[in-house]
C-alpha positions, 0 to 999 in steps of 0.5 A: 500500500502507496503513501497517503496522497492528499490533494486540495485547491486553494486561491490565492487571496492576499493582494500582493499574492504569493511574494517573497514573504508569503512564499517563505511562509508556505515552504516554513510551514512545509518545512514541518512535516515529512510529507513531500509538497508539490504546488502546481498552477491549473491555470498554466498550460506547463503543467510544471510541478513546483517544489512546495519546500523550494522558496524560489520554487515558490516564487516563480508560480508567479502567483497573483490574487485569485490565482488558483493553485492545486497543493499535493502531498504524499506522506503520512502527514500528508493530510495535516500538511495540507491542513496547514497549508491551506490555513496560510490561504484562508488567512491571507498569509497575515497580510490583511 
């Protein structure tokens, strides 16, 4: 039996979207469990997976206010990962 694998769709929210700050925070928080963390971009014809624990990885999604972001993670964790991520969403990652 395969690691758990949780999937959740957020957007981003904050008016100055995912920034520098915001992108240490998301990959802080990553940083925190086992689980490996990939983020991509539905919006973006690519398909390119980006690291959710690599901060410039973070950075070049690119992500403005009301970008949609898809965040997948695979570990025993994985659903608490997610849980902690999609909190920096919903609280607009402090800046508002």
């Amino acid at each position: 039996m395969g690691m758990p694998k949780v999937t959740l769709d957020v957007v981003v929210l904050n008016i100055e979207g995912l920034h520098a700050r915001p992108a240490m925070q998301f990959v802080d928080v990553a940083n925190r469990f086992a689980s490996n963390v990939a983020v991509t971009k539905p919006t973006d014809d690519t398909g390119e997976i980006i690291d959710g624990k690599s901060v410039m990885g973070m950075i070049t999604l690119g992500a403005t206010q009301g970008t949609p972001l898809k965040i997948e993670a695979d570990g025993d964790d994985a659903e608490a990962a997610c849980q902690a991520l999609k909190t920096l969403f919903d609280e607009k990652f402090g800046e508002e």
